[in-house]
N, C-alpha and C positions, 0 to 999 in steps of 0.2 A: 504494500500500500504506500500509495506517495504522499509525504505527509511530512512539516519540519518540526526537526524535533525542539522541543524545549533543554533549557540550558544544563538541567539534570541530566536527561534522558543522552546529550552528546557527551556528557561526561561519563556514563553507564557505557554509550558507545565504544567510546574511547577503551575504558577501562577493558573492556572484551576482547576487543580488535587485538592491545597491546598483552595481555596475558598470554604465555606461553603455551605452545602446542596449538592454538587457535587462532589458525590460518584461513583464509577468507573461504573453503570449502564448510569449514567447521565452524564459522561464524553465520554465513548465510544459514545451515544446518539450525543451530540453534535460535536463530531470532523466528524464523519460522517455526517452532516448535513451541517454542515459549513465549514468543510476542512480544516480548520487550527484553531488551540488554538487561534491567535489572534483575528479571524473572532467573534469564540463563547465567547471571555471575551468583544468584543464591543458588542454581540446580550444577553448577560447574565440580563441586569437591567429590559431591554423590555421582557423577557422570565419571570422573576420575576412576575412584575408588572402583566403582565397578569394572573398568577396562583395566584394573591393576595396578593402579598405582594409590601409593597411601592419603594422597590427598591434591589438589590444586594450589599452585600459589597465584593469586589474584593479582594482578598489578594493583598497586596501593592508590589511593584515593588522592592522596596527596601530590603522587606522582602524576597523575591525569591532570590534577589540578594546574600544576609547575607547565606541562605541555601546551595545556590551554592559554595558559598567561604569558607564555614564551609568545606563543602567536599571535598572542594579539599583539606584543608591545614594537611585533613586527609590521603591523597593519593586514597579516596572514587572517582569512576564514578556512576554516575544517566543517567540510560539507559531507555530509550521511549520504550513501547511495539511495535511500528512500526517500531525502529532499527531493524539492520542484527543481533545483538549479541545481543539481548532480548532472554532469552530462549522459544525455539518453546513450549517448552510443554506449558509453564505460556501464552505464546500468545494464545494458544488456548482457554482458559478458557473463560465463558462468565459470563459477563465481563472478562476479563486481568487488572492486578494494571495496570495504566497508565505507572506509574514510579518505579521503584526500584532501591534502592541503595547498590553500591556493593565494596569490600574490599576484595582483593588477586583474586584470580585468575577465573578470571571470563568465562574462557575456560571450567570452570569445569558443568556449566548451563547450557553446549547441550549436553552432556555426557547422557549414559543412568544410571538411578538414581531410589535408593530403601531406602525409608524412613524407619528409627529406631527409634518408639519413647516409651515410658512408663513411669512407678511410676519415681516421683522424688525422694521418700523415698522409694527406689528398695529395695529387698533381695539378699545378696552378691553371690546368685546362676543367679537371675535374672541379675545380672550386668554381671557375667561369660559369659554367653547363648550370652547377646549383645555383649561383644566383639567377643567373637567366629564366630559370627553370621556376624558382619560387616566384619573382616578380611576377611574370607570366602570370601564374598561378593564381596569385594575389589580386592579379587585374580582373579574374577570371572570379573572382568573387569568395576563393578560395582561402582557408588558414591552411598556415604551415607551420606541422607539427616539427619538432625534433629535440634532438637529446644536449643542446648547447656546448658539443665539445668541442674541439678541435676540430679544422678542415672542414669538411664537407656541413656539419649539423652548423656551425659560426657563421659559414657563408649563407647557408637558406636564409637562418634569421636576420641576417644583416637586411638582406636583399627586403625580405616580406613584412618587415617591422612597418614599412608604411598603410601596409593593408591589415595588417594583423598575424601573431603569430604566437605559439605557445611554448614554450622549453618547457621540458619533461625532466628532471633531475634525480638522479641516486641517489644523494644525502639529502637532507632537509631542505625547504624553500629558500633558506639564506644561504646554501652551500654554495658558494662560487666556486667554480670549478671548471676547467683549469682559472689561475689569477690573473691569466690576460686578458681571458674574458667578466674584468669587473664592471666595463664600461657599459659593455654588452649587454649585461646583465641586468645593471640597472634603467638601459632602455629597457630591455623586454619588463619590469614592474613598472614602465612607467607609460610605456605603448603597448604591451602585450599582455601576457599573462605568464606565471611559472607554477607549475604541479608538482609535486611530491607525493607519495605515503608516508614517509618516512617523517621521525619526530623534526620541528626547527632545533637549529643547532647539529645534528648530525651529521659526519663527516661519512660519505660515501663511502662502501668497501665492497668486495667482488660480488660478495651475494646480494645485495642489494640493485647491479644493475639487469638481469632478467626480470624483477617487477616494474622497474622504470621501460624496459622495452616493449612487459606486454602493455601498458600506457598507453605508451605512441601506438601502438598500431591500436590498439581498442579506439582511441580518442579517433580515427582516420578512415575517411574511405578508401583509401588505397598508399600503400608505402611503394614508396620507389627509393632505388637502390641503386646510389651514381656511381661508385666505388667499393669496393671490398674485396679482399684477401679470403684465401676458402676459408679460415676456423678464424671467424670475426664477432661482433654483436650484429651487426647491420642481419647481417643473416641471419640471428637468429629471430631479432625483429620480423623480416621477411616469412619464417618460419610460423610465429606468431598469429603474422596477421592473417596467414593460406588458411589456420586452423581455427580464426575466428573468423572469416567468412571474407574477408576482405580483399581487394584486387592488388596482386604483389604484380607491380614491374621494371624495370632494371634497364641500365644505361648500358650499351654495348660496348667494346675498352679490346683493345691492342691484346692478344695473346702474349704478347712479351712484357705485360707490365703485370706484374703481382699483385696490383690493384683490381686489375680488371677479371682473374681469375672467380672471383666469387661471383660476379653480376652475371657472367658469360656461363656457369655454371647455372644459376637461377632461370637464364633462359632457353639452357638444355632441360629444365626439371619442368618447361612451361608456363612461365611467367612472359606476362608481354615487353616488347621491346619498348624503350623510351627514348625516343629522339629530339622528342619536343613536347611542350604541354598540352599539344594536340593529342597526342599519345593517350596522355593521361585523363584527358575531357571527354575521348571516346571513350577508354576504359570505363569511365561512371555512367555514361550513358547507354552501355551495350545492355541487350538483354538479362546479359549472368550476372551484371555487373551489381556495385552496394545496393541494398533497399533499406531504407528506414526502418531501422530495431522495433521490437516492442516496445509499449510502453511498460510493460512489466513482464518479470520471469520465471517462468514455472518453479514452484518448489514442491519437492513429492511432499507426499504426506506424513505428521508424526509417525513415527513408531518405538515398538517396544523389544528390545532385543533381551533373550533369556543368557545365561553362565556358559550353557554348553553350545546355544551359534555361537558366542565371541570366542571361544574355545574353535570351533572349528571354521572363523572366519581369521584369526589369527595364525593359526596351521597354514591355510593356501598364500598366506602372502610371504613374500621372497623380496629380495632386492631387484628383482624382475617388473618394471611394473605391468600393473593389471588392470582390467576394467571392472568399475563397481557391476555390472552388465554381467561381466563375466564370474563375478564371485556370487550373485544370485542365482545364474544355472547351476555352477559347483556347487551349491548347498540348500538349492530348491527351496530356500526360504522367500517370505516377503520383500519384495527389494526396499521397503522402509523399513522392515526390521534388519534387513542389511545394514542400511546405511548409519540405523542408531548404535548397529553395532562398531560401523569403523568409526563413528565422531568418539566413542566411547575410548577405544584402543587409538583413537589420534591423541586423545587429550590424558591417557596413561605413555606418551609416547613410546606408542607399541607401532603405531599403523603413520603412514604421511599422506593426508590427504591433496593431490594434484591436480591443476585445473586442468580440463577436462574427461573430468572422469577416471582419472585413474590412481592404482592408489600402488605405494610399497610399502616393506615393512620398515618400522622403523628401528 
């Protein structure tokens, strides 16, 4: 249900989101279960306990509290997936971050939007292609999404800061990152907009940039890919966005340059080519191409899981992963008493619940 929460109820938010083992599979889980965050941090210690472990530690009250007051004294809002002004595309997502935090202009998140991302160590042609390519874009009515780093994501924004554009970040909304981009930076808060999940103040670290990539492409009708190396992020963004429904297409690049091996790869695996932002204006208007998300997303129904399914839903999981799909035929059980059985063994960290649908052990 779409609905803003009261100042309580984003603190209860808060406090869920950030308690350990409850990852936005296990958080959507519970608030559809229980109906409100504070419902699911009183049923959290008994949902533990029964997946095995002797108890929950809740993130502390005061600690939510210190997070809240951080952001604001940044002129930062933290908006609930079940707000009005949550961006529809990122609510469609299954999961949706619960929470995201945002700085400048947050009108620009329902906007329709086309990810720019590539090489940090670009070639001065490939940084050319991006700006050109975002202005375009930008003229076209278009935001442009990217990750504010170096090379290629620096140039989109530079270029689209006139029309609008959003940086996606790993560490918290005040993370500037890299330091050359301070100027940058403080245009996009001042013409654009910047997103985080991550608390303000937090300095980015490795695991933190696959939720800032699925972002970009959740927040995007289509990523395009001007530069990349085979084992990069851009790809894995690209990856992302093929499995949230979204049109991936890629800039074609010299066999001899290291850069261009990942994009030239993406468009052996079927991705369209991008030559221009005509490219990318067919892409959204082709038949297969984006359509407007739901305005809300399915959550199965409660259930109730017994001792011996979690016993024999903990047996089939491996470091292999699996489909919740597939651990329901394995065990002919109810697929919501399945799944109360993985939230149960996610938050005893037994089980790791992954966006889409799949799960290992933990």
């Amino acid at each position: 249900m779409i609905r803003q929460l009261a100042d309580a109820e984003r603190r209860d938010w808060l406090r869920l989101a950030r308690t350990d083992n409850v990852g936005p599979v296990t958080f959507d889980h519970l608030i559809g279960r229980y109906g409100s965050a504070a419902e699911a941090l009183a049923a959290l210690p008994g949902l533990a306990q029964r997946g095995g472990r002797a108890g929950a530690t809740l993130a502390p009250e005061a600690e939510a509290e210190r997070e809240l007051a951080a952001g604001a004294a940044i002129g930062a809002r933290l908006i609930a997936s079940c707000e009005p002004d949550f961006p529809q595309a990122l609510a469609a997502l299954d999961p949706a971050p619960p929470l995201i935090w945002v700085r400048g202009n947050a009108n620009l998140l329902n906007k329709p939007s086309v990810a720019i991302v590539g090489a940090r160590v670009a070639s001065a042609a490939g940084q050319r292609f991006a700006r050109g390519l975002a202005a375009e874009l930008g003229q076209a009515g278009l935001v442009v999404v990217s990750g504010m780093a170096r090379g290629i994501d620096g140039a989109a924004h530079e270029a689209a800061l006139p029309f609008g554009t959003v940086a996606v970040l790993g560490g918290g909304v005040d993370d500037v990152y890299p330091p050359e981009h301070s100027g940058l930076y403080e245009r996009l808060v001042a013409e654009g907009c910047v997103v985080s999940e991550s608390p303000p103040g937090r300095k980015a670290t490795a695991r933190d940039f696959p939720r800032r990539n699925r972002i970009i492409s959740g927040l995007s009708r289509a990523v395009v890919v001007v530069e990349a190396e085979l084992r990069s992020g851009s790809l894995i963004t690209a990856r992302l966005a093929a499995e949230q429904g979204r049109d991936v297409l890629a800039v074609p690049g010299s066999p001899l340059d290291p850069r261009a091996r990942g994009c030239n790869d993406l468009l052996r695996q079927g991705a369209a080519i991008c030559e221009s932002a005509e490219d990318v204006l067919r892409a959204l208007d082709s038949p297969g191409g984006w359509r407007e998300p739901p305005a809300e997303r399915y959550r199965p129904p409660p259930g109730e899981a017994d001792e011996a399914l979690r016993r024999r839903v903990a047996d089939l999981l491996s470091p292999t992963p699996v489909s919740r799909d597939e651990l329901v035929r394995a065990t002919g059980a109810p697929a919501p008493a399945v799944f109360a059985a993985l939230v149960e063994l996610s938050l005893a960290g037994r089980a790791e619940l992954q966006p889409g649908g799949m799960v290992v052990a933990g």
